[in-house]
MARZA-421461 format. One record per residue (C-alpha): x, z, y; residue in three letters. Coordinates in steps of 0.05 Angstrom, whole numbers, plus 32768, in hexadecimal, padded with zeros to 4 digits. Each point is the difference from the previous one (the first is absolute). Example, Ala and Ser with C-alpha at 12.3 -4.5 7.8 and 13.67 -1.06 7.14 Angstrom:
80F6809C7FA6Ala
801B7FF38045Ser
% end
This chain:
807F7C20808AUnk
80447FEA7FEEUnk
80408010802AUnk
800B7FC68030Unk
804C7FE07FE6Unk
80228012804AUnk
7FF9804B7FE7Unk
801B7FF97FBCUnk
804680108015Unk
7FEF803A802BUnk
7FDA80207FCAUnk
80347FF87FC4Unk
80308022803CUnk
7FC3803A7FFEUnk
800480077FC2Unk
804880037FF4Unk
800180358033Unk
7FCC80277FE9Unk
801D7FFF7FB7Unk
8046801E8016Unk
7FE3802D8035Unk
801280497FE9Unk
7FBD802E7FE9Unk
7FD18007803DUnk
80197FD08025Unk
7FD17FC47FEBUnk
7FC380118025Unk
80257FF68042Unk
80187FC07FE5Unk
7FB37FED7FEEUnk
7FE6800E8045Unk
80367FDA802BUnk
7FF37FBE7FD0Unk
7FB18009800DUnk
800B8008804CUnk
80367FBF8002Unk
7FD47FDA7FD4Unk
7FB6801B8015Unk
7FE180117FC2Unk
7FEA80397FDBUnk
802280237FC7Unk
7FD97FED7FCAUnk
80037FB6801CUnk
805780188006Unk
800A800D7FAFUnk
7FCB7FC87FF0Unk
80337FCB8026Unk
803680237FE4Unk
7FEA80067FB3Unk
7FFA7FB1800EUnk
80447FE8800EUnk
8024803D7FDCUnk
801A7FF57FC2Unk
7FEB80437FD9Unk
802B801A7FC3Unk
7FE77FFE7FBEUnk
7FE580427FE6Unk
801E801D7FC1Unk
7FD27FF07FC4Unk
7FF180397FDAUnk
801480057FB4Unk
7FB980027FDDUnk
7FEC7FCA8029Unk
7FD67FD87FE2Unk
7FF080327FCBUnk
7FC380297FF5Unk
7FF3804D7FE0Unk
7FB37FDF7FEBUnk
800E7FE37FB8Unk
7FD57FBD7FFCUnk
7FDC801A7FC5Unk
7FE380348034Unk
80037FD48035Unk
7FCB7FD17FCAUnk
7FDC80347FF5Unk
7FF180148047Unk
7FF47FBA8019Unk
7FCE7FFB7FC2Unk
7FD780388020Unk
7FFB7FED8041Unk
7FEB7FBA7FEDUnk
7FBF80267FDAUnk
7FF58022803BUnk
7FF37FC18023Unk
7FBE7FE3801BUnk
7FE67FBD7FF2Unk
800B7FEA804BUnk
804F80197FFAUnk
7FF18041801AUnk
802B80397FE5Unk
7FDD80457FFEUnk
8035802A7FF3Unk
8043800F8015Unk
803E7FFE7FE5Unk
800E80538007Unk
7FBF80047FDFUnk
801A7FD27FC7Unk
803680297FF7Unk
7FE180478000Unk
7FD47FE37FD3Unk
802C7FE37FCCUnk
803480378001Unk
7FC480327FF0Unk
7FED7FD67FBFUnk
804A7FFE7FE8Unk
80027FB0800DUnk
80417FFB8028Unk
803080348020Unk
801D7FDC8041Unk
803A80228009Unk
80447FFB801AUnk
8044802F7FDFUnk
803A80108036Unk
80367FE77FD7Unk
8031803B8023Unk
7FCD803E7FF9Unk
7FCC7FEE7FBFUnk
7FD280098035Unk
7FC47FE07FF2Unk
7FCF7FE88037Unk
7FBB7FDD8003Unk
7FF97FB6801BUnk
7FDA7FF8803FUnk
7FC47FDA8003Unk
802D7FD48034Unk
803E7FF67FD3Unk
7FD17FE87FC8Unk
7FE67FDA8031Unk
80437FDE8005Unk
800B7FF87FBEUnk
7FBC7FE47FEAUnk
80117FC48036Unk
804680007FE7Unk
7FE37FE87FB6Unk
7FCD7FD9801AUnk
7FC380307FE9Unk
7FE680118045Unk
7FB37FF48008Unk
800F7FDF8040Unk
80307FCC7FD6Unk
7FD280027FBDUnk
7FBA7FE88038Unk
80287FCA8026Unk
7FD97FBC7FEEUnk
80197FD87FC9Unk
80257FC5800AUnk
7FCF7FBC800AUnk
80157FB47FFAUnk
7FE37FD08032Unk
7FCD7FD37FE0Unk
80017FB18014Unk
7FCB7FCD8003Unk
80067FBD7FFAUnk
7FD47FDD8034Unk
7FC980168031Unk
7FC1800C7FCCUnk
802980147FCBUnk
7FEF804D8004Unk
7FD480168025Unk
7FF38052800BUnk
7FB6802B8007Unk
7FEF803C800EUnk
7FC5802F8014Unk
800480348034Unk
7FCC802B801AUnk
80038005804DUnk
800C803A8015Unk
7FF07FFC804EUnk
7FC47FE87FFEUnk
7FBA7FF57FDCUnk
7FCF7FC28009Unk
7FB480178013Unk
7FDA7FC08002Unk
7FBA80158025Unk
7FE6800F8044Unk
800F80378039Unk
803E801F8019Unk
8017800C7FB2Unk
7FFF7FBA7FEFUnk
803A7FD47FF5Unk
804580147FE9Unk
801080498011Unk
803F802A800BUnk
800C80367FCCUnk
80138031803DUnk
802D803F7FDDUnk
7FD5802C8012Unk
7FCA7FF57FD9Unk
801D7FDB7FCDUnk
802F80287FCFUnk
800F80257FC0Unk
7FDA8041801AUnk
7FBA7FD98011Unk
7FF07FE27FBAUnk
7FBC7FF68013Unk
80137FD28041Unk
80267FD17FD0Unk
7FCB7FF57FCAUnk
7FC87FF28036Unk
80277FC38010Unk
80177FF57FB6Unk
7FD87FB77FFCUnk
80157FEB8046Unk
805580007FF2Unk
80237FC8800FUnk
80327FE37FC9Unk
802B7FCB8012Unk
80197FCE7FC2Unk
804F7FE3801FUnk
80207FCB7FE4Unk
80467FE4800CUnk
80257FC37FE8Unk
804680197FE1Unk
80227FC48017Unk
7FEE7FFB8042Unk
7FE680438016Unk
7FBA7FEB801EUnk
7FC880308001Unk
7FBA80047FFDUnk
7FC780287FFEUnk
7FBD800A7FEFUnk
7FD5803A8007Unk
7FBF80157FCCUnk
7FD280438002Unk
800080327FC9Unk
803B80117FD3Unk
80357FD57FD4Unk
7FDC7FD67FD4Unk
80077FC57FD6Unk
7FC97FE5802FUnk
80238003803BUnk
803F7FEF7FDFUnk
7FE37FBB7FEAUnk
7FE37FF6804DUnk
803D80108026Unk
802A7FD47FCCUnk
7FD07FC6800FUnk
800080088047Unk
80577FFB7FF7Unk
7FF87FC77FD6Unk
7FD67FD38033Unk
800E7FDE8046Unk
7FF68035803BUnk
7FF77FE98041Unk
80417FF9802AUnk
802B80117FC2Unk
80217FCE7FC8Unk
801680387FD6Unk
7FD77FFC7FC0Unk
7FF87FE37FBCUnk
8002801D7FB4Unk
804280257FF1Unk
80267FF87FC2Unk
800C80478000Unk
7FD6803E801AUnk
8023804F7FF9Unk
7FD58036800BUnk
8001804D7FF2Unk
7FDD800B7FB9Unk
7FC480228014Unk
7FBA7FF57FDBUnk
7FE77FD5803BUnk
80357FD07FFDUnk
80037FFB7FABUnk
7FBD7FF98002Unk
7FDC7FC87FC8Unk
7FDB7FDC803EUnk
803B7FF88028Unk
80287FEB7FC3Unk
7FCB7FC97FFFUnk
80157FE38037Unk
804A80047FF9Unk
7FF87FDB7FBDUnk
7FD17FC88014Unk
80377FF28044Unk
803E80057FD2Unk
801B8044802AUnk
8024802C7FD8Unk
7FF9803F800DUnk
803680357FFFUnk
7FF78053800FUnk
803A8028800FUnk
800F80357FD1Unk
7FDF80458020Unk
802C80298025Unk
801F7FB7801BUnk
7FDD7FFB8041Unk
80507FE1801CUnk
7FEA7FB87FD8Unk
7FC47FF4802DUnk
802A80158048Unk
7FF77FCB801DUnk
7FB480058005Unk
80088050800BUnk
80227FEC803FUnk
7FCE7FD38012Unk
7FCC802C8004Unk
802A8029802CUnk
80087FBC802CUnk
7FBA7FF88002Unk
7FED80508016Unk
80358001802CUnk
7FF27FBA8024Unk
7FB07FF47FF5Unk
7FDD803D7FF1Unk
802680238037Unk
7FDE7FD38032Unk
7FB580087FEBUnk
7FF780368021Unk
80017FDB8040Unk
7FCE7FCD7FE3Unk
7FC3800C7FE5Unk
7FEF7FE27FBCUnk
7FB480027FEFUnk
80027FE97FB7Unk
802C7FEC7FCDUnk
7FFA7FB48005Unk
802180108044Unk
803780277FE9Unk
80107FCF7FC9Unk
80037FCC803AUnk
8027802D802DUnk
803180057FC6Unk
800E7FB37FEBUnk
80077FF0804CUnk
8035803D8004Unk
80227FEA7FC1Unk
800C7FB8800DUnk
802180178040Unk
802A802F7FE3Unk
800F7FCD7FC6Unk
80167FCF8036Unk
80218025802AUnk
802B80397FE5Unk
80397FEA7FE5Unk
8014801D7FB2Unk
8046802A800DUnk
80137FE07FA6Unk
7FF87FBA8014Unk
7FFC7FFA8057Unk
7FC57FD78001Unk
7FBC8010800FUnk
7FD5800B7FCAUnk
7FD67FC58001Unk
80427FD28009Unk
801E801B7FC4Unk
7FC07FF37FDEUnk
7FED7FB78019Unk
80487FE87FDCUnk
7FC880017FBEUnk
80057FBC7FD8Unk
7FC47FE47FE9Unk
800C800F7FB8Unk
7FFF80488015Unk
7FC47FF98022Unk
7FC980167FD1Unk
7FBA7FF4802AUnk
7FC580327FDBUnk
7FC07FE67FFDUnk
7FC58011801CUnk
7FE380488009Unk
7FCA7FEF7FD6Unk
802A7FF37FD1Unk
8028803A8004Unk
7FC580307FFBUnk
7FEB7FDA7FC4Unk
8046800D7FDCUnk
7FFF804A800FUnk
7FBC80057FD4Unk
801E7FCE7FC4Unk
802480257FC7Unk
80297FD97FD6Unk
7FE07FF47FBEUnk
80267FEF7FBCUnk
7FFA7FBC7FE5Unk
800D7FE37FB9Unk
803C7FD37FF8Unk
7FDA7FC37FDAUnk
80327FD07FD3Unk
800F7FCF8033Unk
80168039802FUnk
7FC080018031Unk
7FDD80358011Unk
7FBD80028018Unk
7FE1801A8045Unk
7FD180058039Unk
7FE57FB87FD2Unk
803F7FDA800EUnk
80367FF97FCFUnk
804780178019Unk
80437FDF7FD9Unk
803280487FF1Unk
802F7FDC7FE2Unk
8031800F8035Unk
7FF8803F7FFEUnk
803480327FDEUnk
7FE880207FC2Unk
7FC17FD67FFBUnk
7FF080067FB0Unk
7FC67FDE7FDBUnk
7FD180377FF3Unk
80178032803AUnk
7FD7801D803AUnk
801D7FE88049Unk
7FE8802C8032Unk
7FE87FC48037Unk
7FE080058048Unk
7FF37FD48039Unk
80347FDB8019Unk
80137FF0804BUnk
803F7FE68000Unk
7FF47FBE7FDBUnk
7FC37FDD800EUnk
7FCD7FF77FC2Unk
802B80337FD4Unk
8001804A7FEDUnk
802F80367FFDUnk
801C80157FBDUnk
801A804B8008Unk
803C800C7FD0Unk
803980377FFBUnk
804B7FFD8003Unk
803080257FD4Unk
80018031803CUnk
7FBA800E7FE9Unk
7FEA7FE1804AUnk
7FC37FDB8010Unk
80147FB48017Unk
7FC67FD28013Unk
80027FBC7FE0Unk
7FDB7FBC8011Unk
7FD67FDA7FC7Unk
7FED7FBA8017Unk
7FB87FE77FE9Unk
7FF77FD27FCCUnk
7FF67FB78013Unk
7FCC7FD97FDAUnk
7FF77FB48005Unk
7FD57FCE7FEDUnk
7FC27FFC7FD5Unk
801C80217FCFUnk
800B8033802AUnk
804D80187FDCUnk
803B8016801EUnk
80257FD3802BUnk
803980137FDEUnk
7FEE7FFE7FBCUnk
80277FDA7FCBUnk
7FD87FB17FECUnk
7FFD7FFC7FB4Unk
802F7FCA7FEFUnk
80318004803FUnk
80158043800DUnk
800E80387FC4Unk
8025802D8034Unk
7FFF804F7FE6Unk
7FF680368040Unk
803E80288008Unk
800A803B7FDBUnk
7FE0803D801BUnk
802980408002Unk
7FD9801A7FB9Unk
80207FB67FDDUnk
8044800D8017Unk
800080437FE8Unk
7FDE7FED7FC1Unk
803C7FC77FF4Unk
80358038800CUnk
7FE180327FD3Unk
80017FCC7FCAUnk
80437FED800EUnk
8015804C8002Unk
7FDE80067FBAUnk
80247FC97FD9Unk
8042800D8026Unk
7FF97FB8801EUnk
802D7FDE8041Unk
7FC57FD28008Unk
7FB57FF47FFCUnk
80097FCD7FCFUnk
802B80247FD6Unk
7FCC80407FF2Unk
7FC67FC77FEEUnk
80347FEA7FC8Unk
800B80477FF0Unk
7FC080097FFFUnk
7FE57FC47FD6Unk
8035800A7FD0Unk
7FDF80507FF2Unk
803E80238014Unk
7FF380498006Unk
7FFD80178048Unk
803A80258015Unk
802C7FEF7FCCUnk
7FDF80227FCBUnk
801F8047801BUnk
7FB4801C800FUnk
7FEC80237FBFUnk
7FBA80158004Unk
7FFE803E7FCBUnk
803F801C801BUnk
7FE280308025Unk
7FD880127FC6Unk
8040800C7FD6Unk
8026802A8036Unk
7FC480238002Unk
801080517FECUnk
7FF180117FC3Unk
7FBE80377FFEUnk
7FEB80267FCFUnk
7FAF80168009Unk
7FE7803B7FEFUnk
7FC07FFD7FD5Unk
7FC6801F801EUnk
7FC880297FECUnk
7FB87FE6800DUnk
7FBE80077FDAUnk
7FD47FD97FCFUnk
7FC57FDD8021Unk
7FC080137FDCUnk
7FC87FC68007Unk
7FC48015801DUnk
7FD17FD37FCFUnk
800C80067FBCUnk
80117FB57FDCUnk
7FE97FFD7FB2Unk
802B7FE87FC5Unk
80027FAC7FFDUnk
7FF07FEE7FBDUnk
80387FDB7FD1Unk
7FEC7FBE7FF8Unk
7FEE7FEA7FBAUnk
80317FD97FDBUnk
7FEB7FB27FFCUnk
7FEB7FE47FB7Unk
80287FBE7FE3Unk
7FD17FD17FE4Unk
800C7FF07FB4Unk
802E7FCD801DUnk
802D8022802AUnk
8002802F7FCCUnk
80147FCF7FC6Unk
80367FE48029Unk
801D803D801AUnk
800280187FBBUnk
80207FBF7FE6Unk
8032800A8035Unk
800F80427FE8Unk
80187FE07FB7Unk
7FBB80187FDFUnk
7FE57FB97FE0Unk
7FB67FFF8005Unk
7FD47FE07FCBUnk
7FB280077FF1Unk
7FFF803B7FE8Unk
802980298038Unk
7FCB7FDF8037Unk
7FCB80177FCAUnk
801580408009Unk
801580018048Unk
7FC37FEA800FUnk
7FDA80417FD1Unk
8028803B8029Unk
7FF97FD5804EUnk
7FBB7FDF8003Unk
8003800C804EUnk
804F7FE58000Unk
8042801D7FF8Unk
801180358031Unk
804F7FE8801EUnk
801B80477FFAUnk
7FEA7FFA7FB0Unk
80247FC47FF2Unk
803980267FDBUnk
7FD9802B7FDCUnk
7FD77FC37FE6Unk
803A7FE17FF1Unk
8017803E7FD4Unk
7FB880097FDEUnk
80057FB27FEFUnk
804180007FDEUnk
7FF2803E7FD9Unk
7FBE7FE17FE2Unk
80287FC07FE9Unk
803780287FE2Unk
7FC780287FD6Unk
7FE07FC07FEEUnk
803B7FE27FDFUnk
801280407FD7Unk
7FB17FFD7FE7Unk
800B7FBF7FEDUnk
803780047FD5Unk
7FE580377FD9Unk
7FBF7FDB7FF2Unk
80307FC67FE0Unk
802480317FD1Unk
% end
């Protein structure tokens, strides 16, 4: 308790007195001021200290300085960070550290009297000191890191879930004085009695809690078992639809949840797809992004579960209608401390737009059993499915030829949902409408009428890009310009791209021959025979002869005809043509020696 302000004076007059009162003389001082002023000592110097002005201590000159160098003072916080538990929990201390360190040569921690050389060991309490003066302290290194506050738009924007197992109670649904929803008392429930806690394994109670990010409203719902993508799927239904009392629901734009199996789960995912929720799971270790719902299943312990105790509950259709009935109350009348308005005020200021009303839970169980199934682009950018015929050209990245992966869709009557990925590699949920045929014909309604309308469909993303690669290859400003390029053979890329080049910068190699062995054939092939040389007629011969420059007359073929009855070998030719000219010459020397 302060000094009143009548006092004041008197007490600066104490303590003036007491601070020129000679040694010894202070205590008598002290106890006259306690009897005039009725207080104790230590009540006496607390006043006093209070409306004293007290003269500033002389700094010492290595303050601020430390004897640890940081290099040490790194390598010490280093090892005490290892020595860390999961949960935070350090295991050893910091003397330890040090014995432990200075015995493996890893740091010294020492201090030199500057007067004497002496040189002195650090205490464990002055490194102490100096591991907070650089910041390396465990205690500073396992301080939270710094979060941002995350904003949502508009009540259903983001919504929260989680699964927690109760840990109060468990749910026996059957007959007698065990029956009904029991209180895990502590002394038969705990770490040391295994056995107790599996025998009622099957009848835990998890509750699934869900909270609006804008507005703050809760709910619950409780299932039997464990976490499941089951039970994941039925509590998220059960937030989606009207409860009794209760205008908080709808489909959420949004929905953040930790990243266990349960929760990434392919049947859930189902459902999320079909509804158009995207859904987003906190990075592990990042429990801080889903708070809000964290604190709500505090809020829900704390103000519901508390109470059951009082009630009896007999089954679990009960309890789940013992918990709506508490949470529209607490939705209606607690007010949020962000915004000042109850929860279900904040949450009623929802536009109609932002109202997205699920369908039935029929429905809903249907889409958690529907995977979505690829379906081929066809050249007039449908795609086929469940026997209707959807229109994608809307959709981004829609190609002739591609697979779309497509499911049911909910949010646009008579369509389906197209499910594509951003550049963020992020599933987004797109609508396709259906085709609308007309007449007896039965085409499009939108198809072009020969003779009236020639109108081309807009390029798809593969014909833009195909138009700028073309332009990219002829070097062209325009569309137009690469078709002239084109048409007019220019070589693509000015002519720079040599295709051998690489061939001729190839290095040079030289191979070394190698040594390998002569195949043998099993099966031994026989000699071909030449082929006989082909026989001229008496013709052929003649003329080739003639052609030659020997003249044939009647005799020659005479005698042609004497040595080749069978015809004249080819190969022979010049030799007959030799053996011909000979005889002639003889002739004419016989004749002339006859005549003389």
């Amino acid at each position: 308790m302060p000094p009143k302000a009548a006092i004041m004076p008197r007490l600066l007059q104490i303590a003036q007195s007491a601070a020129t009162a000679p040694q010894g003389a202070k205590g008598a001082i002290y106890a006259a001021a306690c009897a005039e002023l009725g207080c104790s000592l230590p009540t006496l110097h607390r006043w006093m200290h209070d409306v004293r002005v007290a003269p500033r201590r002389k700094e010492r000159l290595d303050a601020g300085t430390s004897a640890l160098p940081r290099v040490e003072a790194e390598t010490l916080s280093a090892f005490l960070q290892e020595s860390h538990r999961k949960n935070g929990k350090r295991l050893m201390s910091l003397g330890d550290a040090l014995d432990i360190l200075r015995a493996n040569g890893e740091l010294r921690a020492e201090a030199i009297d500057a007067a004497t050389g002496e040189v002195t060991r650090l205490s464990a309490s002055a490194c102490a000191r100096a591991l907070r003066a650089y910041g390396l302290h465990p205690d500073q290194l396992n301080r939270p890191a710094p979060a941002v506050e995350l904003a949502s738009l508009h009540p259903n924007h983001v919504w929260q879930i989680d699964a927690s197992l109760c840990v109060l109670y468990y749910l026996h649904e059957g007959r007698g004085r065990d029956s009904g929803l029991q209180v895990m008392e502590r002394e038969r429930f705990y770490k040391n009695k295994p056995r107790n806690l599996a025998r009622i394994t099957a009848d835990r109670v998890w509750s699934y809690e869900w909270t609006d990010h804008f507005s703050g409203a809760i709910g619950v719902h409780y299932v039997m078992g464990a976490e499941s993508g089951a039970n994941l799927a039925e509590s998220f239904i059960c937030a989606m639809h009207r409860r009794p009392d209760e205008p908080f629901h709808g489909v959420p734009r949004i929905l953040m949840m930790d990243p266990g199996s349960a929760n990434t789960s392919g049947l859930f995912k189902n459902l999320a797809r079909a509804l158009g929720v995207e859904l987003i799971a906190h990075a592990p270790g990042s429990a801080r992004a889903t708070g809000q719902v964290e604190k709500a299943r505090d809020i829900i312990e704390r103000g519901f579960e508390s109470g059951l105790r009082f009630k009896p509950v007999a089954g679990l259709e009960e309890l789940n209608a013992q918990a709506g009935r508490w949470a529209a109350w607490f939705n209606a009348s607690r007010a949020h401390t962000r915004h000042g308005k109850t929860r279900t005020d904040c949450w009623m200021t929802i536009a109609a737009a932002q109202l997205r009303e699920p369908p039935a839970v029929e429905v809903c169980q249907k889409l958690l059993v529907h995977t979505p199934e690829p379906r081929k682009v066809s050249v007039t950018l449908t795609v086929q499915f469940d026997g209707r015929e959807f229109d994608v050209s809307g959709i981004p990245g829609a190609l002739v030829g591609e697979k779309l992966q497509v499911t049911y869709g909910v949010a646009q009557q008579d369509g389906c949902t197209v499910i594509v990925r951003d550049a963020d590699g992020h599933e987004r949920y797109e609508n396709a409408p259906m085709v609308e045929r007309v007449g007896e014909g039965n085409f499009r309604a939108d198809a072009n009428v020969i003779g009236e309308d020639w109108a081309r469909p807009a390029d798809t993303q593969a014909d833009r890009n195909r138009k700028a690669m073309k332009r990219l290859a002829y070097g062209a400003a325009t569309n137009d310009e690469a078709e002239a390029a084109q048409k007019a053979r220019t070589a693509p890329f000015g002519g720079r791209i040599d295709p051998a080049k690489r061939i001729d910068q190839a290095p040079a190699r030289t191979w070394l021959p190698r040594r390998g062995e002569q195949v043998t054939p099993s099966v031994r092939v026989g000699e071909v025979a030449a082929a006989a040389p082909r026989a001229l007629t008496f013709f052929e011969a003649s003329k080739a002869l003639t052609d030659a420059g020997l003249p044939m007359d009647a005799e020659r073929l005479r005698q042609m005809r004497a040595w080749y009855p069978a015809g004249v070998p080819e190969p022979e030719l010049p030799a007959l043509q030799q053996r011909l000219s000979v005889r002639a010459t003889l002739r004419v020397i016989g004749s002339d020696a006859k005549a003389n």
